[in-house]
NUMARKOL-444646 format. One record per atom (N, C-alpha, C): x, z negated, y negated. Coordinates in steps of 0.02 Angstrom, whole numbers, padded with zeros to 5 digits. Atoms other than C-alpha are relative to their C-alpha. Layout:
REM NUMARKOL-444646
+--------+--------+--------+
!     c1 !     c3 !     c2 !
+--------+--------+--------+
!      X !      Z !      Y !
...
+--------+--------+--------+
This chain:
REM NUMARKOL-444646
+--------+--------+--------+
!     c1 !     c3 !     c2 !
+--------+--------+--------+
!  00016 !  00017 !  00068 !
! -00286 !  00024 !  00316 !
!  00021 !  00058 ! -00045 !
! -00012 ! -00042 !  00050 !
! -00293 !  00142 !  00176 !
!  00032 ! -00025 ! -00065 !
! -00036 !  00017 !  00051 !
! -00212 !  00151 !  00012 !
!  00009 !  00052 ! -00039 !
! -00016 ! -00067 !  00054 !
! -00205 !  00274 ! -00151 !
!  00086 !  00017 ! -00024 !
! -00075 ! -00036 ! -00002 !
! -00036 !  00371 ! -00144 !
!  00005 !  00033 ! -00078 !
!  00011 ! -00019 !  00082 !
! -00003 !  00423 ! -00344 !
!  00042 !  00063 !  00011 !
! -00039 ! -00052 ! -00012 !
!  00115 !  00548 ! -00271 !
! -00056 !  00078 !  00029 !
!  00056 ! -00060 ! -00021 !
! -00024 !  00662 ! -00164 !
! -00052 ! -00002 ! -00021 !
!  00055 !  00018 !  00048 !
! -00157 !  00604 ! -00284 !
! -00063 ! -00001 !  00062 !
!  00057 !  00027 ! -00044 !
! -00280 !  00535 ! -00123 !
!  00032 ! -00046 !  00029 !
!  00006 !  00064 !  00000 !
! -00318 !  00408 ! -00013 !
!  00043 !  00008 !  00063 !
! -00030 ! -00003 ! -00078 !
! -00190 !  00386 !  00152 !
!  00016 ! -00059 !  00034 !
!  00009 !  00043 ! -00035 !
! -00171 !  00279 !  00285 !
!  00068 ! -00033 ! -00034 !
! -00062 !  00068 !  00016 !
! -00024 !  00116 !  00265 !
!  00046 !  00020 !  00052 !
! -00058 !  00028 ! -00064 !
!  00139 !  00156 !  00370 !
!  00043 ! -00056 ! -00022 !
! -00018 !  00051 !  00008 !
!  00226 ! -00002 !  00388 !
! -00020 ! -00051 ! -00037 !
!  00051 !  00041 !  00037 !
!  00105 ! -00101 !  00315 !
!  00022 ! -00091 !  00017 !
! -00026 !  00075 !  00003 !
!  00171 ! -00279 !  00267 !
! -00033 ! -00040 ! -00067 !
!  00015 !  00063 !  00037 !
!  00066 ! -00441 !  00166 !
!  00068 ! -00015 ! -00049 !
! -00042 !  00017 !  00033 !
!  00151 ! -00477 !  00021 !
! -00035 ! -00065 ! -00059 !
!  00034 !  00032 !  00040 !
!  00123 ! -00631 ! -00118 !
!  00022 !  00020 ! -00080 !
! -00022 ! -00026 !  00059 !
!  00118 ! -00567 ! -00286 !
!  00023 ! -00050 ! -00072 !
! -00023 !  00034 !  00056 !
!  00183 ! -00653 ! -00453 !
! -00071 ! -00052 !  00008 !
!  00057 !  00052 ! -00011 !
!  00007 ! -00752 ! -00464 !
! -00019 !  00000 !  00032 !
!  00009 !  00036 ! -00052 !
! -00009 ! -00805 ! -00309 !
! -00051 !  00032 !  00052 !
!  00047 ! -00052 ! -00027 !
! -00129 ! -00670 ! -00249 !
!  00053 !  00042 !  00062 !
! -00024 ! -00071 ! -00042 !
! -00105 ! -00557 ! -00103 !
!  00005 !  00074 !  00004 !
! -00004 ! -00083 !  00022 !
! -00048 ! -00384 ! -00094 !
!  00027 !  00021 !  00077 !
! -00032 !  00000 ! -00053 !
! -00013 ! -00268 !  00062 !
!  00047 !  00083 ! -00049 !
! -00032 ! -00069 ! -00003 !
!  00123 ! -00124 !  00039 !
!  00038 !  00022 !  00073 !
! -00030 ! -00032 ! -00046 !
!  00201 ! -00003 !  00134 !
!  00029 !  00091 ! -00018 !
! -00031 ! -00081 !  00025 !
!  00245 !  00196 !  00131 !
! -00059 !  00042 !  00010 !
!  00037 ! -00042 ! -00029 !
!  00137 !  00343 !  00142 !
! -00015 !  00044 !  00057 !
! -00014 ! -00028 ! -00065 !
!  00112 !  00428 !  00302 !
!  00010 !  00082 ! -00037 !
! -00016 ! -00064 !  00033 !
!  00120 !  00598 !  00200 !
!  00047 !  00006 ! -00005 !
! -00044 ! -00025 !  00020 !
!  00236 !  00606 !  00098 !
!  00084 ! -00066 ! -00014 !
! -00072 !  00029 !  00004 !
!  00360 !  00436 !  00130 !
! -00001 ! -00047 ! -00073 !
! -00013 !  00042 !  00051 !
!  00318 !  00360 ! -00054 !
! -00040 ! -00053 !  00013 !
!  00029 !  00076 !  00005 !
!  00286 !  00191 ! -00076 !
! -00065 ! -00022 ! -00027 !
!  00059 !  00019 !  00027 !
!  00109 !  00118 ! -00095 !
! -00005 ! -00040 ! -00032 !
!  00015 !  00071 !  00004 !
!  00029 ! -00038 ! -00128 !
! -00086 ! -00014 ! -00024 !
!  00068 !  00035 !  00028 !
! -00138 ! -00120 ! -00133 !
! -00020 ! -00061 ! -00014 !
!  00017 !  00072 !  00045 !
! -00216 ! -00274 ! -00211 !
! -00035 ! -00029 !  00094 !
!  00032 !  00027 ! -00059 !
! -00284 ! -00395 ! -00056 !
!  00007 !  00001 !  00053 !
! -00061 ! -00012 ! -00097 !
! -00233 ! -00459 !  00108 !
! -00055 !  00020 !  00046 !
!  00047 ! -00043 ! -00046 !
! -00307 ! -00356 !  00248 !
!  00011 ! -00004 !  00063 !
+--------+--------+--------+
């Protein structure tokens, strides 16, 4: 699964990629960047 890194300004794969439920009740997955180690996050469970 991919995900926009704000740190290397593109798109990189999910390491440790974990489902999360967000404040309204929606799903979210985060995880780290395989680059550069910063923290992602995307809207929708995958």
């Amino acid at each position: 699964m991919k995900a926009f890194c704000m740190k290397c300004r593109k798109e990189t794969e999910i390491k440790e990629a974990q489902v999360v439920r967000m404040k309204n009740g929606n799903h979210g997955t985060k995880g780290l960047c395989c680059s550069c180690g910063a923290k992602v996050f995307k809207v929708g469970k995958q």
